[in-house]
MDAnalysis code that builds the backbone (N, CA, C; Angstrom):
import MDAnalysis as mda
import numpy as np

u = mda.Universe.empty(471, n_residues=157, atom_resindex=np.repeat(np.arange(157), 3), trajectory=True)
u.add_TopologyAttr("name", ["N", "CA", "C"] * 157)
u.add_TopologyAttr("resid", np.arange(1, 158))
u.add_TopologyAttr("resname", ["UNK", "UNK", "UNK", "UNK", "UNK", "UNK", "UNK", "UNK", "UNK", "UNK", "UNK", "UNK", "UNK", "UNK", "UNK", "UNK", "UNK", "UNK", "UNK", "UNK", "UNK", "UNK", "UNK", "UNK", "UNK", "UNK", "UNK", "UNK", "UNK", "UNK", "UNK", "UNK", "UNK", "UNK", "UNK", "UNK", "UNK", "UNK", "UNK", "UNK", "UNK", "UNK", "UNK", "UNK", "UNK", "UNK", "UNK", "UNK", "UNK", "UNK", "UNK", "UNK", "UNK", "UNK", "UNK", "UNK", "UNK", "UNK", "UNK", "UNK", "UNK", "UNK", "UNK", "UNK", "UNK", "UNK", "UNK", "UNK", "UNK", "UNK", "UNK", "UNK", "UNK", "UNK", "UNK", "UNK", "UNK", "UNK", "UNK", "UNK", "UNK", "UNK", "UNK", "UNK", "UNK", "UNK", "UNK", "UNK", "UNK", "UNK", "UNK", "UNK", "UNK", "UNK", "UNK", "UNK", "UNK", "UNK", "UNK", "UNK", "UNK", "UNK", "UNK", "UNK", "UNK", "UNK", "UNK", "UNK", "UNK", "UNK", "UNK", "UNK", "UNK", "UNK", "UNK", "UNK", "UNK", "UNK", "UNK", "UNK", "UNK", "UNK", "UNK", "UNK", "UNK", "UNK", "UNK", "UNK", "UNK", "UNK", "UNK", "UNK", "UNK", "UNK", "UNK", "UNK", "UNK", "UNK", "UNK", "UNK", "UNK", "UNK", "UNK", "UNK", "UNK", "UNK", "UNK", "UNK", "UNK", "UNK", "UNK", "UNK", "UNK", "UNK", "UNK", "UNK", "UNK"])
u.atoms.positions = np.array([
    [8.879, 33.008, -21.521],
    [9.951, 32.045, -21.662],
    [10.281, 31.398, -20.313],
    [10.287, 32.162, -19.240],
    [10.672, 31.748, -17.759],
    [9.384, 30.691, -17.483],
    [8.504, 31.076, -17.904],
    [6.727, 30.301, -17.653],
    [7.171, 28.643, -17.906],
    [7.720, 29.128, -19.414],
    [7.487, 27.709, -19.966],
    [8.909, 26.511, -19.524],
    [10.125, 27.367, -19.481],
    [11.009, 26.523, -18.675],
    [10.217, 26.340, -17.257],
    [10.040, 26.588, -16.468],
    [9.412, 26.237, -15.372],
    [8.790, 25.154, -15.462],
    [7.419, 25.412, -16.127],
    [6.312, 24.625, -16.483],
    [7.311, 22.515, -17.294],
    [8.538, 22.481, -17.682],
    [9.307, 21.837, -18.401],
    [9.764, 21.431, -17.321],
    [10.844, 22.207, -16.572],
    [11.497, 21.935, -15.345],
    [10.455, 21.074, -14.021],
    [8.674, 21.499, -14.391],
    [8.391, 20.739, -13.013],
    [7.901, 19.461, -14.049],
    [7.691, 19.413, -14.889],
    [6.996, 18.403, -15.917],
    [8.613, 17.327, -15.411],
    [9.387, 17.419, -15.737],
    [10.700, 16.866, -15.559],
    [10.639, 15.933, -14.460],
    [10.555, 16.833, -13.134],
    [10.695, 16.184, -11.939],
    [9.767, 15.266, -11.264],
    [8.275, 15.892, -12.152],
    [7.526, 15.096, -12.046],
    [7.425, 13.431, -12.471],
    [7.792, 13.369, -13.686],
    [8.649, 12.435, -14.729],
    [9.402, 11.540, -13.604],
    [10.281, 12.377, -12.717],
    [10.977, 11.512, -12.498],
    [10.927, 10.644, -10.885],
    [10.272, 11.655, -10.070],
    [9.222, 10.991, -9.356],
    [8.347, 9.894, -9.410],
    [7.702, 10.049, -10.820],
    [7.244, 8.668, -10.950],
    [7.722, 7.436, -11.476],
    [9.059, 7.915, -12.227],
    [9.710, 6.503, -12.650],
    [10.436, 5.918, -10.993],
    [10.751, 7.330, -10.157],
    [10.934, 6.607, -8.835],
    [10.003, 5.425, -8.251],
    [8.789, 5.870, -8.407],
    [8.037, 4.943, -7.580],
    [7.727, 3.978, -8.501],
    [7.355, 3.788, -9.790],
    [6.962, 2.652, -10.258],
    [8.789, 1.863, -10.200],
    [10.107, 1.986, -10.256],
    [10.995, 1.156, -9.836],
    [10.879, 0.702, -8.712],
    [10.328, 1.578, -7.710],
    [10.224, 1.092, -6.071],
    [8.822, -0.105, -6.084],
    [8.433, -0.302, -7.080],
    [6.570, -0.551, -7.174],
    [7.690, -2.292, -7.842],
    [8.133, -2.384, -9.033],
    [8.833, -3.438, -9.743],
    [10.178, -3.935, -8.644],
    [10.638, -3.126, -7.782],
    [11.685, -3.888, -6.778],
    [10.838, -4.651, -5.568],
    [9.908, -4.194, -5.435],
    [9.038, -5.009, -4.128],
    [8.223, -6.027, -4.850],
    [7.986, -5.768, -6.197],
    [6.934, -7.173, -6.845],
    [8.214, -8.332, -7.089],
    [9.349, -7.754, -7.480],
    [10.296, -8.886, -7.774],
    [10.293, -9.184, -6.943],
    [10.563, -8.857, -5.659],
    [11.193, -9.403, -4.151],
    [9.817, -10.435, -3.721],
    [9.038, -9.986, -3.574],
    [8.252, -11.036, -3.452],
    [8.291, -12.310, -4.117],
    [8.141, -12.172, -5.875],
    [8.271, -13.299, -6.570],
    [9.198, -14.132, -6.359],
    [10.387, -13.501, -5.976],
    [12.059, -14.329, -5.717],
    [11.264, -15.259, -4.239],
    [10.849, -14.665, -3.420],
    [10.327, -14.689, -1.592],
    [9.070, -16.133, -1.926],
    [8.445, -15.757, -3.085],
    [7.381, -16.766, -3.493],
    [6.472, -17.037, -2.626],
    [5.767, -17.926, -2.290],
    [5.204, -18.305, -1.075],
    [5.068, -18.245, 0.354],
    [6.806, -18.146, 1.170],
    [7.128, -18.217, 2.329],
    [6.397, -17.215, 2.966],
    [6.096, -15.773, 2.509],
    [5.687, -14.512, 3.359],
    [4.239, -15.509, 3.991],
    [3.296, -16.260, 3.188],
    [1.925, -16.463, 3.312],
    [2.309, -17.897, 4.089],
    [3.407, -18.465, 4.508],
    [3.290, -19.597, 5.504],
    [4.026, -18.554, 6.650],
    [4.647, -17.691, 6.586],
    [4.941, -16.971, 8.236],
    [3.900, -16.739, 8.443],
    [3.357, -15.677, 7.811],
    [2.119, -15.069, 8.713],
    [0.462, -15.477, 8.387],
    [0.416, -16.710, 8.219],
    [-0.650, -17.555, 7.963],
    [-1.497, -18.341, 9.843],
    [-2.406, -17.674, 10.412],
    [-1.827, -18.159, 11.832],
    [-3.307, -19.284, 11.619],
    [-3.794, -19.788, 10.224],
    [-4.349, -20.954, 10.411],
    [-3.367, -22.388, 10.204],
    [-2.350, -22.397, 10.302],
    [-1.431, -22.884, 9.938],
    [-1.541, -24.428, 11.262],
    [-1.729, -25.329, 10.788],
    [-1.372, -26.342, 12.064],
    [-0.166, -26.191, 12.969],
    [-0.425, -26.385, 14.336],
    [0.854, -26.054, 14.681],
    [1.195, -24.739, 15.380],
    [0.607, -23.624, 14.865],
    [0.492, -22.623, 14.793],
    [-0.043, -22.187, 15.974],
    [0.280, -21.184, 16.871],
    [0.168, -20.605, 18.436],
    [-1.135, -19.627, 17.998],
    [-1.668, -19.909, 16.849],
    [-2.372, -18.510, 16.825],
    [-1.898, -17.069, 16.412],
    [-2.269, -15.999, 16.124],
    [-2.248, -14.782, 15.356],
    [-1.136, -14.542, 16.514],
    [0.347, -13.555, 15.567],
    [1.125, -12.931, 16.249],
    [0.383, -12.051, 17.473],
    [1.034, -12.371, 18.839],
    [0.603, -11.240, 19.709],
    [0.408, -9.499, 19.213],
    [1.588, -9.578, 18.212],
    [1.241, -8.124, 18.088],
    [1.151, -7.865, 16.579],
    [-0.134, -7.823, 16.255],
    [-0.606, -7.608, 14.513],
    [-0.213, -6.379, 14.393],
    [0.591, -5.635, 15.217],
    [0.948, -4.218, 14.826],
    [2.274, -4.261, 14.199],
    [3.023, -5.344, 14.285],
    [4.040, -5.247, 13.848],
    [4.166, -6.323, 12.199],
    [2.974, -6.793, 11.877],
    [3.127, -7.250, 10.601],
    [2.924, -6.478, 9.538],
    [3.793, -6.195, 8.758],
    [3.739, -5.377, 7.729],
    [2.967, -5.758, 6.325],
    [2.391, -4.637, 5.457],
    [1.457, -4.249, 4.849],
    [1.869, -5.566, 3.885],
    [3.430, -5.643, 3.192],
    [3.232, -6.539, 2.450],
    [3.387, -7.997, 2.515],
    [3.283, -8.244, 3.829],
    [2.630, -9.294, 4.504],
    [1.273, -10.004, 4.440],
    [0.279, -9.358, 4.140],
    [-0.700, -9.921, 3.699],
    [-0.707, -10.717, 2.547],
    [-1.626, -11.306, 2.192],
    [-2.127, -11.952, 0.994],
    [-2.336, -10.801, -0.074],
    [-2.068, -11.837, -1.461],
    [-2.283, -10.656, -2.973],
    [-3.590, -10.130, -3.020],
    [-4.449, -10.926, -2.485],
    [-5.841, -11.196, -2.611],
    [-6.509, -9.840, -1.314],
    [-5.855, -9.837, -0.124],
    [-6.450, -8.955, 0.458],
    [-5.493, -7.254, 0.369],
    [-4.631, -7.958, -0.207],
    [-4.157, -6.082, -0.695],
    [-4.941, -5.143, -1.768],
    [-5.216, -6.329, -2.718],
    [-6.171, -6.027, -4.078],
    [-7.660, -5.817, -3.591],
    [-7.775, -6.411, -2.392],
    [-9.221, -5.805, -1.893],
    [-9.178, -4.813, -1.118],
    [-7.981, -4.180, -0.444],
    [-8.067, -3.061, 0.359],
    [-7.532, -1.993, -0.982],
    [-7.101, -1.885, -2.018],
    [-6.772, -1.244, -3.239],
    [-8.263, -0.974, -3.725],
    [-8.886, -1.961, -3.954],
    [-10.158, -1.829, -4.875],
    [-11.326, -0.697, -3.614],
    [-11.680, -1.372, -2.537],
    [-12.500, -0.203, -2.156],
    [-11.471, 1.478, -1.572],
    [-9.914, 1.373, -2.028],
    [-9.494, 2.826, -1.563],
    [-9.995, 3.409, -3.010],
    [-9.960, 2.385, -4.202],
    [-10.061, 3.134, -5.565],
    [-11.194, 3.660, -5.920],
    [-12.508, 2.675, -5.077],
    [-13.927, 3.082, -5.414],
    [-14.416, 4.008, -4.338],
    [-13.745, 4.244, -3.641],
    [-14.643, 5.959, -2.546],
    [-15.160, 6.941, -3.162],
    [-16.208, 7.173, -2.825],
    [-16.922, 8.771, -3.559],
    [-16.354, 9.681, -3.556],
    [-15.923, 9.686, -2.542],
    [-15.491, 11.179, -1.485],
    [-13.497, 10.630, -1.502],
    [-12.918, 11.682, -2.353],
    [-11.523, 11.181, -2.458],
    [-10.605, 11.364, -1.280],
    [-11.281, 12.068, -0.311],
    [-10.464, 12.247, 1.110],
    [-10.978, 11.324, 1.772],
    [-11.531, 10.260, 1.686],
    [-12.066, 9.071, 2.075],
    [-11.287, 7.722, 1.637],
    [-10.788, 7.854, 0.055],
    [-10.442, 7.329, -0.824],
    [-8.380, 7.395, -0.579],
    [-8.118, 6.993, -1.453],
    [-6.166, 6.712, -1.611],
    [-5.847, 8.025, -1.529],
    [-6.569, 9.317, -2.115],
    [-5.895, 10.338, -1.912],
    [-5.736, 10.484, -0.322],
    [-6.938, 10.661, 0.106],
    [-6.686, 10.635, 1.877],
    [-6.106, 9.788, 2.827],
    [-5.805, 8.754, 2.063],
    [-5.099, 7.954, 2.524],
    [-2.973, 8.357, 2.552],
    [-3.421, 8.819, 1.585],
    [-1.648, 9.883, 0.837],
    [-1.522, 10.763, 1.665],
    [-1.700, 11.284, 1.565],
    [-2.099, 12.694, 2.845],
    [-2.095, 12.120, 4.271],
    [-2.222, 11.162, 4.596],
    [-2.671, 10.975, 6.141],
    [-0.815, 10.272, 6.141],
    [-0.447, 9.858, 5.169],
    [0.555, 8.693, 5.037],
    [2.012, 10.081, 5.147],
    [1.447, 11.048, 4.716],
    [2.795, 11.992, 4.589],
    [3.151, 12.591, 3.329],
    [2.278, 11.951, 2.231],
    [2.115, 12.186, 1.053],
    [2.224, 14.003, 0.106],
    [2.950, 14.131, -0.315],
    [2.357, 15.721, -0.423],
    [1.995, 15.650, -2.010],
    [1.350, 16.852, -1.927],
    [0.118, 17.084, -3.144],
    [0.514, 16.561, -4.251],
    [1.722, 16.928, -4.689],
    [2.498, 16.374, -5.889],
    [2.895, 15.414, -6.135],
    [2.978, 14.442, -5.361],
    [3.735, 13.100, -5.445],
    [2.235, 12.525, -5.691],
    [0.790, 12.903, -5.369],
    [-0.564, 12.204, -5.170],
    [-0.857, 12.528, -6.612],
    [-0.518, 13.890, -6.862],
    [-1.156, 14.121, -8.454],
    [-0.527, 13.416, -9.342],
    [0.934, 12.646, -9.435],
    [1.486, 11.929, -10.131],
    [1.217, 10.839, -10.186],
    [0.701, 9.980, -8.962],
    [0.097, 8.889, -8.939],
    [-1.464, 8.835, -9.211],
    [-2.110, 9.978, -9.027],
    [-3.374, 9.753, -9.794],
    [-3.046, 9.701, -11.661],
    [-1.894, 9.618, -11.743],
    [-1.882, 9.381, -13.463],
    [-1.526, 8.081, -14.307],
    [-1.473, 7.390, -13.012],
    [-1.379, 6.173, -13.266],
    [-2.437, 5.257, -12.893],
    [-2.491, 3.790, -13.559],
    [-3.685, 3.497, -13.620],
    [-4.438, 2.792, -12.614],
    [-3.755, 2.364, -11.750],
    [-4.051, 1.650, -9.790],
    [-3.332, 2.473, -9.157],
    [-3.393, 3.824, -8.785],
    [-2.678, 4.361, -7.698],
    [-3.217, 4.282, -6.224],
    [-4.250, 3.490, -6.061],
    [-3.691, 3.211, -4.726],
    [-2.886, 1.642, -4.467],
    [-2.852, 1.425, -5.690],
    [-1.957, -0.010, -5.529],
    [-0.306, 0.987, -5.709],
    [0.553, 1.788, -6.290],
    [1.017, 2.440, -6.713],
    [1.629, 3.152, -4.902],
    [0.410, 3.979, -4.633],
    [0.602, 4.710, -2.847],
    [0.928, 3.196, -2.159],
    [0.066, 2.604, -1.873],
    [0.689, 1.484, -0.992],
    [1.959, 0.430, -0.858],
    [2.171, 0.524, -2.780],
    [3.523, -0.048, -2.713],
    [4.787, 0.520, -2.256],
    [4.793, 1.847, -2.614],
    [5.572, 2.989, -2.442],
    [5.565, 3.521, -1.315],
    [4.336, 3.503, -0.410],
    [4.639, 3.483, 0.996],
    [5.856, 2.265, 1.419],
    [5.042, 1.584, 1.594],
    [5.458, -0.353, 1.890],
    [7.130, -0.122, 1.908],
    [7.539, -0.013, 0.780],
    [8.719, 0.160, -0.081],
    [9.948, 1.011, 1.052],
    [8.669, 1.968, 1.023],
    [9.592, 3.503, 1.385],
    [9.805, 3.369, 3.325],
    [8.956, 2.903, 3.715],
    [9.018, 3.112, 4.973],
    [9.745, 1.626, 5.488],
    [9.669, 0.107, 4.895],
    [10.310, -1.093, 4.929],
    [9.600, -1.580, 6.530],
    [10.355, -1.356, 7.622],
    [9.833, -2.165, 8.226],
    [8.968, -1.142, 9.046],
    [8.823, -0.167, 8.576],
    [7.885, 0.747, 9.750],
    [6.203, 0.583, 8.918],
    [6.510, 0.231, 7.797],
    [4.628, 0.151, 7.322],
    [3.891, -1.511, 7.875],
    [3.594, -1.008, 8.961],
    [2.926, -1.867, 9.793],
    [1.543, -2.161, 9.544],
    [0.884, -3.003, 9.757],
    [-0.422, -2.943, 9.790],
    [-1.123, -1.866, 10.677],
    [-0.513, -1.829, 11.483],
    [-1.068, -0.736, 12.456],
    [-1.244, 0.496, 11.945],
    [-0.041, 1.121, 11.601],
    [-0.032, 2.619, 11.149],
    [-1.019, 2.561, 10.393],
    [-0.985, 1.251, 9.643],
    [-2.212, 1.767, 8.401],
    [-3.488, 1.826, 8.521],
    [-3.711, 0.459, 9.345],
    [-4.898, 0.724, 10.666],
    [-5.649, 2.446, 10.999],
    [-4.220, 2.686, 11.578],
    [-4.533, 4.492, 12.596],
    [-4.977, 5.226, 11.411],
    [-4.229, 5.177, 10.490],
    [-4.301, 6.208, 8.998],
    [-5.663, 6.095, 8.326],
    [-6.322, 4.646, 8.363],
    [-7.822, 4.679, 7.758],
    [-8.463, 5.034, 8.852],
    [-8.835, 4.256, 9.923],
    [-9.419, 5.113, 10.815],
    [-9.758, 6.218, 11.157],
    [-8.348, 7.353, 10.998],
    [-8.734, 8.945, 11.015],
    [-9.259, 8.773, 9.454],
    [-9.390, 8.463, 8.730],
    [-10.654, 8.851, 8.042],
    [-11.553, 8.406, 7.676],
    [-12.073, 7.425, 8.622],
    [-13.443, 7.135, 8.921],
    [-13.647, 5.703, 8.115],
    [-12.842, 4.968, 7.432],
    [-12.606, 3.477, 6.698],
    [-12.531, 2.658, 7.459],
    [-13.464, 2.701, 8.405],
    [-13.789, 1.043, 9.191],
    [-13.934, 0.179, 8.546],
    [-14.262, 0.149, 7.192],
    [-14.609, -1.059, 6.230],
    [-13.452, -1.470, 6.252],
    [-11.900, -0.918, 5.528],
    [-10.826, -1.076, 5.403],
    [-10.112, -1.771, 6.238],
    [-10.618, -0.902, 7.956],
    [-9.734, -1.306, 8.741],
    [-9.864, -2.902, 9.355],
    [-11.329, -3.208, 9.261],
    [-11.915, -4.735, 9.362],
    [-11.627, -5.542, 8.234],
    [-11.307, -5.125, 7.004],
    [-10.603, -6.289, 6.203],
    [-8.886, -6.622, 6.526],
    [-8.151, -5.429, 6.801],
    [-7.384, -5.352, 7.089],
    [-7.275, -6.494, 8.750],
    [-7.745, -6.517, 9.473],
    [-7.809, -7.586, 10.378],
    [-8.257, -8.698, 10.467],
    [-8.648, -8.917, 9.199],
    [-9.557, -10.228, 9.297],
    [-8.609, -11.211, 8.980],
    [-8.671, -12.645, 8.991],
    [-7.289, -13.817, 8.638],
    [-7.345, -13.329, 7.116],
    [-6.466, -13.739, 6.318],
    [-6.838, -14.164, 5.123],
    [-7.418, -15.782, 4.602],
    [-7.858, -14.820, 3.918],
    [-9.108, -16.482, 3.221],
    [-8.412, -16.684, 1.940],
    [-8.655, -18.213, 1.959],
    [-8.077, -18.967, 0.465],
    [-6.647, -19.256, 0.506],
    [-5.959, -19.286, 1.409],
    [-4.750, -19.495, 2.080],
    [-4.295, -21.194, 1.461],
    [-3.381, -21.514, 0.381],
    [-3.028, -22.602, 0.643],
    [-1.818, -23.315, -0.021],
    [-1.804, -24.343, 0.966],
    [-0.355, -25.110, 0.895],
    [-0.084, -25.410, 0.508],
    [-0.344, -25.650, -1.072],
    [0.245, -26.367, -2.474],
    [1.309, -25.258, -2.486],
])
C-alpha cells in the first residue's frame, strides 16, 4: 500500500512538473508572437546600417535567434546516437536532474521542450554562450557552428 501511494505521489509531481514546463514552453511562444518580428530586426547584424554582429555574441540570448535556426539546433540535439551527445546531455550539462529529463523525454520535441524551459527559466542568463560552453563539453561542434553562424532567410517584409 505504501509502494503504491508513493509510486501515485511521484506520478503526481511528475504530472506537475510537466504542466510546469509546457506553461513556461506556451508563455515564451506567446511572448514572442505578441514581440512578432522585432527580436529578428535587433539582432539581425545583416541589417543596412548595421555596425556589424554585437561585440559580444555572448550576451545574445537563445531566444534570440531565428525559428528556423532553433528548429535546426532542436532537430540535430533530437537525432544524436549517443543520448549524452544528444538533449539529454545537453539537460545534464544545463543543471537538469534525471527527473525533470525523464519527463521531458515523454513529450514529443523535448529538446525543443529543454531549451524552452531553459530559455524561460534562466531569462536573461541563457546566453548564447553558456550554450555554446554546454555543447562543447560534449563534443557538438556541429551545434556550436550553427549556433554562430548569421541567420539565413532573414527578412523584412
Amino acid at each position: 500500500l505504501a509502494y503504491v501511494a508513493f509510486k501515485c505521489w511521484r506520478s503526481h509531481k511528475q504530472r506537475q512538473q510537466l504542466a510546469k514546463a509546457r506553461t513556461a514552453e506556451l508563455g515564451a511562444l506567446d511572448r514572442d508572437q505578441r514581440h512578432g518580428d522585432s527580436v529578428v530586426f535587433l539582432d539581425n547584424p545583416q541589417l543596412p546600417g548595421s555596425q556589424g554582429p554585437h561585440p559580444e555574441l555572448g550576451c545574445r540570448l537563445y531566444l534570440h535567434l531565428s525559428r528556423q535556426q532553433q528548429e535546426e539546433v532542436e532537430r540535430l540535439l533530437e537525432v544524436s546516437g549517443e543520448p549524452d551527445k544528444g538533449w539529454q546531455g545537453l539537460a545534464s550539462r544545463l543543471g537538469y536532474h534525471a527527473d525533470a529529463v525523464e519527463i521531458m523525454a515523454q513529450g514529443q520535441v523535448p529538446a525543443h521542450t529543454l531549451l524552452r524551459d531553459w530559455a524561460v527559466k534562466e531569462g536573461s542568463g541563457a546566453t548564447l554562450r553558456v550554450l555554446e560552453d554546454a555543447l562543447a563539453a560534449l563534443g557538438r561542434e556541429d551545434v556550436v557552428r550553427l549556433l554562430s553562424s548569421p541567420a539565413e532567410g532573414c527578412s523584412v517584409v
